[in-house]
N, C-alpha and C positions, 0 to 999 in steps of 0.2 A: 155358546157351548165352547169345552176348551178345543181346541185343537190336538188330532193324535198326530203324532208322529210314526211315522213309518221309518224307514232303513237310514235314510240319506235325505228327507226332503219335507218340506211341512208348503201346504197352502195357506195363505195369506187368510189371517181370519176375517178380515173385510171382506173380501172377496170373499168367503164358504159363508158367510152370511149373509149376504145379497143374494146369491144362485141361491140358498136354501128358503129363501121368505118368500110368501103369498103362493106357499102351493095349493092350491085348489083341496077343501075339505073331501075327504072322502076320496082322493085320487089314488090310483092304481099304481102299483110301481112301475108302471110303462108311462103313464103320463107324469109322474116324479121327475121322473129321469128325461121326458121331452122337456118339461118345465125347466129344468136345469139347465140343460143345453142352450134353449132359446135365450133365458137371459146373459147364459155367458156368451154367447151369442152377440147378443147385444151391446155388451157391457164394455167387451176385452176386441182390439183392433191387430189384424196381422201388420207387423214391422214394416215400414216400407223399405227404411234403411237395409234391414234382411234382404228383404226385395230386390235391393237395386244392387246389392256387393254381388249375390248366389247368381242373380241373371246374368250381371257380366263378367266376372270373374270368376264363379264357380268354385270360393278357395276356401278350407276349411281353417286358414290362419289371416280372413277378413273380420274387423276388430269388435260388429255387431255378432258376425256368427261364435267367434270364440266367448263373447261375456254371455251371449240367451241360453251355449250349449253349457254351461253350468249349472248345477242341480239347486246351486243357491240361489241365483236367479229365478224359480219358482215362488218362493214364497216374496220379493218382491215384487209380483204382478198383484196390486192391491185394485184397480179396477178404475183409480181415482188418478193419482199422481204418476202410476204406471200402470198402463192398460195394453204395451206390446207382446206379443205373443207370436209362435211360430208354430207349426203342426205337434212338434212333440214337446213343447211347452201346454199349448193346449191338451193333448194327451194326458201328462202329468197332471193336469189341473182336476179335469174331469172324470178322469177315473177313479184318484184320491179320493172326489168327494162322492162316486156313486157309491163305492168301497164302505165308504166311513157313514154311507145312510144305510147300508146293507141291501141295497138294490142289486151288487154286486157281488160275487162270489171269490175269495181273495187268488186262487189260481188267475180269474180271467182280471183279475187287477195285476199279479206281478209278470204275467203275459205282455201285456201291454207296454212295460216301462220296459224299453230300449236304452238301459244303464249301463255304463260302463266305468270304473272307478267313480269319480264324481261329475263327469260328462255323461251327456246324451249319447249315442249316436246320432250323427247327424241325417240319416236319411228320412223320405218322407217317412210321414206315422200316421198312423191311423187307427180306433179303437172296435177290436171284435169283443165282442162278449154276448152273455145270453142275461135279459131283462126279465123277468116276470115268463118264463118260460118261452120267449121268442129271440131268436139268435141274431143278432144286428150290425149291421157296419159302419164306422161312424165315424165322415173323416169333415172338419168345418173348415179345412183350410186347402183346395185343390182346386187351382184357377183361379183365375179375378171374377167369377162367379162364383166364389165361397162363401157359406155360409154366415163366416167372421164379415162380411161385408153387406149380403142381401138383408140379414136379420134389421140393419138398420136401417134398410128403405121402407119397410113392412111390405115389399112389393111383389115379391114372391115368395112361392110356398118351400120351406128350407131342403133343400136334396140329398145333403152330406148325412142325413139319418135314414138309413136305409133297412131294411129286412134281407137277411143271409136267406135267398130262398131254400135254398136246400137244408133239410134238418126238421123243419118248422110243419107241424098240422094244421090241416085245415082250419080248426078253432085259433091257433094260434096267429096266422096271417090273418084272419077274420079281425082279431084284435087289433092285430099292427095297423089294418088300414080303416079301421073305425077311427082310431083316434088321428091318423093323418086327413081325413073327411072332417073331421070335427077341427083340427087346425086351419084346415084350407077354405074351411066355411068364416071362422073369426077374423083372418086373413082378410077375404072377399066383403065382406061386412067394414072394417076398418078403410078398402080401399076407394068403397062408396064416400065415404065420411071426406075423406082427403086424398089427394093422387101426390106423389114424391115428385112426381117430373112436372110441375105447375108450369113449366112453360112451356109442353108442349100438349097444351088444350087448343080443341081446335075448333070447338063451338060447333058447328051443325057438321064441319067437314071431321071426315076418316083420316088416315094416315096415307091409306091407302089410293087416297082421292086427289092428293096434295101431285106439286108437280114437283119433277126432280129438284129443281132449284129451291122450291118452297120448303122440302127437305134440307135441303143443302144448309138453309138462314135459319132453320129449327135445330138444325143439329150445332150450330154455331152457337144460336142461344142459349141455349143449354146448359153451357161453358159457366153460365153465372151462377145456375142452381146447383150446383157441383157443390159437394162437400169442400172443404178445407183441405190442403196441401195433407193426402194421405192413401192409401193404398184405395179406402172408398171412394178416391178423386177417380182411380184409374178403373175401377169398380163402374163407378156411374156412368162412367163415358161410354165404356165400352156397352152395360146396356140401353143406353139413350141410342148408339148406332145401330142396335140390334134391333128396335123397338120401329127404328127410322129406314132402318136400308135392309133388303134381302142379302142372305148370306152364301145362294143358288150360284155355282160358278159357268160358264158359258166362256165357247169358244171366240164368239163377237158381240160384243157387247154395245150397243147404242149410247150409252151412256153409263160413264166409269165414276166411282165413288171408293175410297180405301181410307183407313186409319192405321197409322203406324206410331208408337211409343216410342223416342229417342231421347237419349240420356244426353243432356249437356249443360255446362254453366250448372254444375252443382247439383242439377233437378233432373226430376223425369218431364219430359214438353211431350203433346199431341200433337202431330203432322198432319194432316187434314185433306186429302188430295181430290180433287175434283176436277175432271175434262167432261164436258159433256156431247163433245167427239167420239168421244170413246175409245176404242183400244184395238187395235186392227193386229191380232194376234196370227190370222190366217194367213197373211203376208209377211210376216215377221218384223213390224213395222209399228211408230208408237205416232201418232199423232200430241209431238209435246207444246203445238203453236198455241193449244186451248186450254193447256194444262195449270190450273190455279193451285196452287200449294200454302195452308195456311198452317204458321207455326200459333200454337197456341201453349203458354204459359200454365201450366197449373198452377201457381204457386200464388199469382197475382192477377189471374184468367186475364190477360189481356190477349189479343188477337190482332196479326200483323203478317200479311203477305210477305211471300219471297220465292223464290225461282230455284227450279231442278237445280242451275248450275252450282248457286251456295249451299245449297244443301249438301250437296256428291262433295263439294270442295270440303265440309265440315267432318262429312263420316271417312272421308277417303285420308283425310292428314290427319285423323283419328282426334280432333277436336269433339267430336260427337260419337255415338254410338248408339247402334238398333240395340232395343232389347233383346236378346236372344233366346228366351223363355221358349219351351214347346208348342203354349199354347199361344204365341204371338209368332210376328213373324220373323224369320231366322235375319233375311236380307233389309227388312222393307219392304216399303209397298214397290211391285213390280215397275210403278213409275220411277225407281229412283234408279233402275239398272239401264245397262247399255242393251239396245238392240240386237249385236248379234250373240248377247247371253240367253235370249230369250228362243225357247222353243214352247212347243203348246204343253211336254209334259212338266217345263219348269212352272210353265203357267197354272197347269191344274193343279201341282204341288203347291204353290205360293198359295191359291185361291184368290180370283179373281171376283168383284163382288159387283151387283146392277141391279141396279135402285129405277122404279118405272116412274 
């Protein structure tokens, strides 16, 4: 079909033609419009480079955020040769084409576009509107648990498509969550078929059953099934640890386990920390004579030991640097600070994490 043009911006018709094919005969304009989603879901990756300027820099004249916040920048996201995307790239994407199937009403389309001359606004985006008479909110890209990343493990059920509970009738909700039953069942069906974390099968043992250490060498393996040098690198790690280690924080812990993201030599690298000493927080004291620290590589997953004191040496003459993202953590993991920084409420702020 041709492409409409709206005010300022056209989607890539590779791309409106991939989301719009194999929609299920007979579907509803609520499963339409999931259908849509899931495959651009799938299809379209958030920017890491975006990623890694906005976490440390935070500057609206870094040279990824100034060419995506351009409105012509849409219709080059074809799905194939560019597949980067950010919240209100994707916004623009999806709205256009719910718009242009008439799943959408064009008020809750020109709502949505955060336009300003031929830039975006740069802040997060996120799409409200009403589907088939159910009012929804619908963000794919919030956290390294975003949907722009799980869609491709098939591992979980997608979260960024939600129901505005207020507004919505009983038949209405009735709806919404019929058809999320019916994706979390295809889902579960598919995960029987094939598991995404193949190296952490554990034949008759649980995860649960495993010793701290035998966690510690699973979550190291791991490192190899990992996607390709991409935001779903930082994606899968993070739930391979969630999968592996309790996220319950505690005053004394037996045994200490933490993951931190640090930028350096060009890349984002995973730090790896493990003491199985643990962390003598009630004394204000660190036990660092047990403390293994492994730098791993995303980019070429190799793995290589190295010590508290190179590291402090790396971030402190700003050769390196922590992510500083909300949902990571601001400093580091609490092993990389000095002791008398350290109180119990820095600690329960950082989130201290203990793996049995």
């Amino acid at each position: 079909m041709e492409k409409v043009e709206f005010d300022r911006y056209k989607v890539n018709e590779k791309l409106y033609n991939y989301a719009v094919s194999e929609v299920p005969e007979n579907a509803t304009p609520l499963e339409e419009a999931r259908h849509i989603y899931t495959r651009l879901c799938k299809k379209l990756c958030y920017s890491i480079e975006y990623f890694i300027e906005d976490s440390l820099y935070n500057s609206p004249f870094s040279p990824t955020k100034k060419r995506m916040s351009k409105l012509s920048y849409v219709e080059t996201v074809d799905g194939e040769k560019n597949k980067d995307v950010v919240c209100f790239v994707f916004t623009a994407i999806y709205s256009y084409i719910l718009y242009d199937r008439g799943l959408i009403t064009e008020e809750d389309f020109r709502e949505n576009l955060k336009i300003k001359y031929d830039d975006f606004y740069t802040s997060h985006t996120s799409i409200e509107c009403c589907i088939d008479g159910v009012r929804l909110e619908i963000d794919a890209s919030k956290g390294l648990d975003m949907d722009l990343c799980l869609a491709k493990f098939g591992y979980h059920q997608l979260q960024g498509w939600k129901e505005q509970f207020s507004g919505n009738s009983p038949e209405e909700s009735e709806k919404f969550y019929k058809l999320l039953e019916e994706e979390k069942l295809k889902i579960a069906k598919k995960q029987m078929k094939e598991r995404i974390y193949k190296n952490l099968k554990t034949s008759e043992k649980t995860y649960n059953n495993l010793t701290f250490r035998e966690k510690c060498d699973l979550f190291l393996a791991s490192i190899q099934e990992a996607p390709s040098y991409s935001l779903e690198t930082l994606s899968f790690i993070t739930e391979t640890y969630k999968n592996l280690f309790s996220d319950k924080t505690y005053s004394n812990d037996t045994k200490y386990v933490d993951s931190t993201f640090i930028y350096e030599d060009g890349e984002l690298k995973e730090y790896f920390f493990v003491n199985e000493k643990g962390y003598r927080n009630n004394v204000g004291e660190e036990n660092f004579d047990a403390l293994e620290i492994y730098e791993i590589s995303l980019k070429d997953k190799t793995i290589k030991q190295t010590t508290r004191d190179e590291l402090l040496f790396k971030t402190n003459s700003m050769h390196a640097k922590v992510i500083s993202e909300s949902f990571l953590k601001r400093n580091g993991s609490p092993m990389m600070n000095k002791a008398t920084s350290l109180s119990p409420n820095y600690i329960t702020i950082q989130g201290v994490k203990n793996a049995k």
